[in-house]
C-alpha positions as CSV (number, residue, x, y, z in Angstrom):
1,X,-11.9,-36.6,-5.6
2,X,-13.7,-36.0,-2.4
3,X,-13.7,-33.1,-1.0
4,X,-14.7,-31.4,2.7
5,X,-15.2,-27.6,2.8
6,X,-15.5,-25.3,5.7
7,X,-16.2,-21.6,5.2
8,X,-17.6,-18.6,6.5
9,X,-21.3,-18.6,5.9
10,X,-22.3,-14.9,6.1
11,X,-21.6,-13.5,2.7
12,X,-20.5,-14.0,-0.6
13,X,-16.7,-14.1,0.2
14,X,-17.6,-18.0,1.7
15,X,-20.4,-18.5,-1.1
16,X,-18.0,-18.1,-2.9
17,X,-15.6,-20.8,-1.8
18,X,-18.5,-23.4,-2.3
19,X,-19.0,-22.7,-5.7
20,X,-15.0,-22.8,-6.9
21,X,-14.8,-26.1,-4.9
22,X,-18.0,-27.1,-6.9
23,X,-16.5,-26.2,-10.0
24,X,-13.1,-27.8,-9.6
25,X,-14.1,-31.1,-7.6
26,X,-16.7,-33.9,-8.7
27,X,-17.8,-34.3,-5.0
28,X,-18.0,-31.8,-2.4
29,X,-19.7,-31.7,0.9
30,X,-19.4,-27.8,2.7
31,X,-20.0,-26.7,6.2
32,X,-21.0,-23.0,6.0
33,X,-19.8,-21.6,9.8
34,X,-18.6,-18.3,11.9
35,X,-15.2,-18.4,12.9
36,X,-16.5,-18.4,16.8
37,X,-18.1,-22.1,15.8
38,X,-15.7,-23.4,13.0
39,X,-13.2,-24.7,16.2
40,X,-16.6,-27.3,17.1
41,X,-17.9,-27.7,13.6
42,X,-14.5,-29.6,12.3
43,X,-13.8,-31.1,16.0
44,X,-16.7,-33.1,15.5
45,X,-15.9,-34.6,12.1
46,X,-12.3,-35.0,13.5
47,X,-13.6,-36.9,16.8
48,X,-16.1,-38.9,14.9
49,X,-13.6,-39.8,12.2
50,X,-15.6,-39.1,9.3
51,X,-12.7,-36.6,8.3
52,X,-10.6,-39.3,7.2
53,X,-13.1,-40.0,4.6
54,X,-12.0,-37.0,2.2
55,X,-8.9,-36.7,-0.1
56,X,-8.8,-33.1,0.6
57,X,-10.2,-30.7,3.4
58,X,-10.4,-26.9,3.0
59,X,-10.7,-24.2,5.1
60,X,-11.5,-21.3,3.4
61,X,-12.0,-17.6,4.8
62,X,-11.8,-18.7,8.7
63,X,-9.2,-19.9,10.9
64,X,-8.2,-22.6,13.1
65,X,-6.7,-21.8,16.5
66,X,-5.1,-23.9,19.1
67,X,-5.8,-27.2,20.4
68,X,-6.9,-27.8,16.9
69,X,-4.0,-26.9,14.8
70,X,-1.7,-29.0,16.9
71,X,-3.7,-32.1,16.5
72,X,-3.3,-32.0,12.9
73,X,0.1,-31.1,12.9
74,X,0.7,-33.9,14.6
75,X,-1.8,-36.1,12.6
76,X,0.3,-38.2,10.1
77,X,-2.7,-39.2,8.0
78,X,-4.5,-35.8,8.0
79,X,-1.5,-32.8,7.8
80,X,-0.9,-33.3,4.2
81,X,-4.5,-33.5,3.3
82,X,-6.1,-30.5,5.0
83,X,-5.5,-26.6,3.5
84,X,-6.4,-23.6,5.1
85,X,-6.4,-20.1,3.3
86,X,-7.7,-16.9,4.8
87,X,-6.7,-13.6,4.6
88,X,-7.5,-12.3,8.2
89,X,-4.9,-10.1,10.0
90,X,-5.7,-10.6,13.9
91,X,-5.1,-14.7,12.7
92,X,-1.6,-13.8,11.4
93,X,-1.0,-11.4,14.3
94,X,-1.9,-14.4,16.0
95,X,0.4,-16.9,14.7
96,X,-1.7,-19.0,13.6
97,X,0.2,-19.8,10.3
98,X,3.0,-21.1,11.9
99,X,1.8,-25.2,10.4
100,X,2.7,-25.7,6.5
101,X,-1.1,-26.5,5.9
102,X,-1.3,-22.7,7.1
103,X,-1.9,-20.0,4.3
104,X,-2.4,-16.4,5.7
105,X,-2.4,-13.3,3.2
106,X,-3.4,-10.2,3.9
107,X,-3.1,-8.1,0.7
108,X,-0.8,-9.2,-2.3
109,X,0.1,-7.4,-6.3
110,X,-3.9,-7.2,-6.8
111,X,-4.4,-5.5,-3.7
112,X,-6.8,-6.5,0.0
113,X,-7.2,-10.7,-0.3
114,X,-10.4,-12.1,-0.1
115,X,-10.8,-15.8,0.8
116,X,-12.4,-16.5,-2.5
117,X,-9.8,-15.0,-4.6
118,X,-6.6,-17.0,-2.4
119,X,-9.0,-20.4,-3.1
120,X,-9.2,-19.1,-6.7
121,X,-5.4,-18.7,-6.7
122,X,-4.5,-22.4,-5.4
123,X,-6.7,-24.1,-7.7
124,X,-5.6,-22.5,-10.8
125,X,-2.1,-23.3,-9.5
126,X,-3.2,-26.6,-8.7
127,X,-4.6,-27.3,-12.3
128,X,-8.3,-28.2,-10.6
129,X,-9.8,-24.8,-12.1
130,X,-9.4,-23.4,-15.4
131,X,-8.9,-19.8,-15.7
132,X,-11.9,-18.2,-17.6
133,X,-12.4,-15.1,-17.6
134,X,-16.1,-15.2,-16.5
135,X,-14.4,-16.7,-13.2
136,X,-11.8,-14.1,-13.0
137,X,-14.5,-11.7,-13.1
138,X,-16.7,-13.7,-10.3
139,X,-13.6,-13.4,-8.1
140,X,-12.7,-10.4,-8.8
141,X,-16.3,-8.4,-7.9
142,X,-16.2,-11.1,-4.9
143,X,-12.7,-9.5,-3.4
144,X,-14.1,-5.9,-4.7
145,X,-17.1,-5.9,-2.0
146,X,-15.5,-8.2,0.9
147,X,-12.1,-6.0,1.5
148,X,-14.5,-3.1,0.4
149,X,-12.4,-1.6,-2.4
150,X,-15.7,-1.6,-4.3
151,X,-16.5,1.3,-2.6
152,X,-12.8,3.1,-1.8
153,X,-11.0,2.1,-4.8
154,X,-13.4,1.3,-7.8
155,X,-17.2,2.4,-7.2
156,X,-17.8,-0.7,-8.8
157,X,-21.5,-0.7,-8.4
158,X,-21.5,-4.4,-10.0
159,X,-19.5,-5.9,-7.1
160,X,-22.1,-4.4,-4.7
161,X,-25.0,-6.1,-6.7
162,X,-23.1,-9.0,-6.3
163,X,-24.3,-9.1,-2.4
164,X,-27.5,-7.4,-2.9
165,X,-28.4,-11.0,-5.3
166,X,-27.2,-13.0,-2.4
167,X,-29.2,-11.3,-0.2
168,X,-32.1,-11.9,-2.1
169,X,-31.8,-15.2,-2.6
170,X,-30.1,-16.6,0.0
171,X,-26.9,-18.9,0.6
172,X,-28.3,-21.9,-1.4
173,X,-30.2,-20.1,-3.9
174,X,-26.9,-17.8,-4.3
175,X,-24.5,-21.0,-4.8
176,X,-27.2,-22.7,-6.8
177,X,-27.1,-19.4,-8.9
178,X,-23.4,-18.7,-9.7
179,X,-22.6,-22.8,-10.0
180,X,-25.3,-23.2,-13.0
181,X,-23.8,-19.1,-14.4
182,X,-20.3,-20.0,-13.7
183,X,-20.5,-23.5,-15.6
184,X,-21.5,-22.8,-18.6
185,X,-19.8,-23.6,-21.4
186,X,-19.5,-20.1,-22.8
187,X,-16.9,-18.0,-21.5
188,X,-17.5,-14.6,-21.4
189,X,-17.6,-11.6,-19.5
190,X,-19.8,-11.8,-15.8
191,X,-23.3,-10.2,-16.2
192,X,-26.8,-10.5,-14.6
193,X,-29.5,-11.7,-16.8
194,X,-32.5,-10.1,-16.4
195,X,-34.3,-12.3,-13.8
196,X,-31.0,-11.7,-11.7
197,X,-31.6,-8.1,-12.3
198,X,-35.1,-7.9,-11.1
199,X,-34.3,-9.2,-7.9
200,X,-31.4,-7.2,-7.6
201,X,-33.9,-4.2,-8.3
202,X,-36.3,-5.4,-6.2
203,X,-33.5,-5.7,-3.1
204,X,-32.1,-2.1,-3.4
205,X,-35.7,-0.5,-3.4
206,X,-36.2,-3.3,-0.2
207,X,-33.2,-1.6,1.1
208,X,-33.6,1.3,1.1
209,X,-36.6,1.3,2.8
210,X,-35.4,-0.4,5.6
211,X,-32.7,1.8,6.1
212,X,-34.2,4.6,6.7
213,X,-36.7,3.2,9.2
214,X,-33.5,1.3,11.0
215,X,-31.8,5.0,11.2
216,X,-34.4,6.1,13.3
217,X,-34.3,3.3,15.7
218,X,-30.7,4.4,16.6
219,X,-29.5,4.4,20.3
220,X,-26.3,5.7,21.7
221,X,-23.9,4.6,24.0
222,X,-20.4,5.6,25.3
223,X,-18.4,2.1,24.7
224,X,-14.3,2.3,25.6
225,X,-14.6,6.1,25.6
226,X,-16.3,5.8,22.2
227,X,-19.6,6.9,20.9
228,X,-21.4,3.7,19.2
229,X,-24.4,3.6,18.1
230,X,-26.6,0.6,18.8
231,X,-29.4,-0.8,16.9
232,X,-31.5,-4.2,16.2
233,X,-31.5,-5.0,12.6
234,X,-31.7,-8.3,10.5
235,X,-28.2,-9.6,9.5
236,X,-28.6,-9.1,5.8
237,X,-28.7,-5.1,6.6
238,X,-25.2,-4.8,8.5
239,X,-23.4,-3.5,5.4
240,X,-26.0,-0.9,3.9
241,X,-27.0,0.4,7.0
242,X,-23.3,1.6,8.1
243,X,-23.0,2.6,4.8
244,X,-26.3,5.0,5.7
245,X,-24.4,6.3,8.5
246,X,-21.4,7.3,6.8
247,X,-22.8,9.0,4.1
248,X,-25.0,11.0,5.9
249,X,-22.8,12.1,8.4
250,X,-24.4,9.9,11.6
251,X,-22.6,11.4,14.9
252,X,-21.0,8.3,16.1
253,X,-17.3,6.6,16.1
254,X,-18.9,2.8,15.6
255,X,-22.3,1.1,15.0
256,X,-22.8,-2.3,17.0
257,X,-25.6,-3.8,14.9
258,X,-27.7,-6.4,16.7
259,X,-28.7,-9.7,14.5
260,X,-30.7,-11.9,16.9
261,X,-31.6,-14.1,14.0
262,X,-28.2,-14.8,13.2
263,X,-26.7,-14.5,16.8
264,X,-24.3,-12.1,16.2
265,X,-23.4,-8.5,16.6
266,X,-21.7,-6.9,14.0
267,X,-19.3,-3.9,14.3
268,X,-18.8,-1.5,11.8
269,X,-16.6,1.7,12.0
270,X,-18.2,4.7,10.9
271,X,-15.0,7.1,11.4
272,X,-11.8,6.0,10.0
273,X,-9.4,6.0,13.0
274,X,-11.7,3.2,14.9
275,X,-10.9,0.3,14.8
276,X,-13.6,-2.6,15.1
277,X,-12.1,-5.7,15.6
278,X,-10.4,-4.4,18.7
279,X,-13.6,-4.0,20.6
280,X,-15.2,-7.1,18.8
281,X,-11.9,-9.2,20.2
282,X,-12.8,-7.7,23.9
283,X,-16.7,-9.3,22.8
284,X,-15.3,-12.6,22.3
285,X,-15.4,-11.9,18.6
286,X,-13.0,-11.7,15.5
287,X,-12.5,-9.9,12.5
288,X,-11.4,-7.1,10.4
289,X,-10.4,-3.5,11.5
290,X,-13.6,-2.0,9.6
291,X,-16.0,-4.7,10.1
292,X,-15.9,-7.6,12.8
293,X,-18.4,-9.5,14.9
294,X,-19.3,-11.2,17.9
295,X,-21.2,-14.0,19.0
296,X,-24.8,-13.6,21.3
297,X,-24.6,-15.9,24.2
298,X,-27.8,-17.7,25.2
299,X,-28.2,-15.3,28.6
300,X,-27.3,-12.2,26.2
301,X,-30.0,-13.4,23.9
302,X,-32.3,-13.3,26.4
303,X,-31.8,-10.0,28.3
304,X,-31.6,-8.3,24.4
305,X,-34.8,-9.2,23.7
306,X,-36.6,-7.8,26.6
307,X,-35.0,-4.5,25.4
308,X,-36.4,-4.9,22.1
309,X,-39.3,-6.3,23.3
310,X,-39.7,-3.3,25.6
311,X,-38.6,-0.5,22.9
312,X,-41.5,-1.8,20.4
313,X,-44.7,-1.7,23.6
């Protein structure tokens, strides 16, 4: 079976995704995306036609919005092929579940959804996965750190590892990683070995360090009557560093955190009552209440970096 994945490429919530589909399908070709880009990623392959050339076509961890779901809807050959399962709540506030191929859950029995644990969930009901429990495990420490019940629920340090690997190694070295953990033919519990632990070791002492040179790099800003706090970091920071702030007690409501490599800005609430995707929506953005993001224009590209450019003379 040939299969077309599209999924969000910033963490291991989409990583994810690509390496169930991996397991479960013989072929699989994957388009790792932002939700403000997936609308022109799968345009393309539905213009060009190459689309047609799959048996099934996944959308995992995004959303599609208007003209695109229509076109499908209407599509005779494509609407019974293409599945899309996310767990977003501003895309089911937003209707956009109202087509069959449409799968939007929030929370369910096990608790927050991640899109990794709903793709887990079709294809074990689907009979293209079997269900070991070193991939329960794998999905399970995946939904811990993307809905963040790693750290409110559990203090599952593990699940938190989990990311702090992916940063290390990157998305291909991270799907490359779990693929040739996951597929082996022992079942068994989900552990690092101790090259995984290294650079796991390795990444929290990295971390750390950066953190507390980022926190003193801080500037503030009143934004919608709020107090954020603004910063340039690289992308693979956005998590630990609002962690930083919380913990010790930062005087701010939010933390806009400035990727230029990536071209975004990531929000992140640092008191409990804000909520993020609200001000990431009047961005152009999407996302959760605690963490959302925005996409950097070119012209906002430009003018950011002369601020940074001018902070560091």
């Amino acid at each position: 079976m040939k299969v077309l994945l599209f999924t969000h490429k910033s963490d291991i919530d989409g990583m994810g995704n690509v390496v169930l589909a991996q397991l479960a399908f013989n072929e699989v070709d994957y388009i790792l995306c932002e939700n403000f880009n997936l609308q022109e990623k799968i345009t393309k392959y539905y213009d060009d036609g190459s689309i047609y050339n799959y048996d099934k076509i996944f959308i995992t961890d995004l959303w599609l919005e208007e003209p695109m779901l229509s076109k499908i809807a209407n599509d005779i050959q494509l609407k019974d092929k293409i599945f899309e399962i996310d767990h977003h709540k501003s895309a089911l506030e937003n209707y956009f579940n109202k087509y069959d191929f449409v799968t939007i859950t929030v929370s369910n029995d096990k608790g927050l959804c991640s899109g990794t644990s709903l793709f887990y969930e079709y294809l074990i009901n689907n009979s293209f996965i079997d269900n070991k429990q070193i991939f329960n495990d794998f999905v399970e420490l995946t939904r811990q750190y993307d809905t963040w019940e790693w750290k409110t629920k559990y203090n599952n340090e593990l699940a938190h590892h989990l990311t702090l690997l992916f940063d290390a190694v990157g998305c291909e070295g991270y799907i490359n990683l779990m693929f040739d953990k996951l597929s082996n033919k022992v079942d068994s519990n989900f552990s690092f070995n101790e090259f995984e632990n290294m650079l796991i070791n390795n990444k929290i002492n990295q971390v750390q360090e950066k953190l507390s040179n980022y926190a003193k790099k801080v500037y503030y800003k009143e934004i919608f009557g709020l107090k954020a706090g603004i910063i340039f970091i690289d992308y693979e920071y956005r998590n630990d560093l609002s962690e930083y702030f919380r913990q010790n007690n930062f005087d701010m409501d939010f933390v806009m955190l400035i990727a230029l490599d990536y071209g975004t800005i990531s929000y992140r609430n640092i008191k409990d009552n804000v909520n993020v995707r609200l001000i990431a929506e009047a961005m152009g953005g999407r996302g959760h209440d605690k963490a959302a993001s925005s996409p950097i224009s070119d012209e906002q590209k430009i003018k950011l970096i002369k601020i940074l450019t001018k902070n560091n003379s």
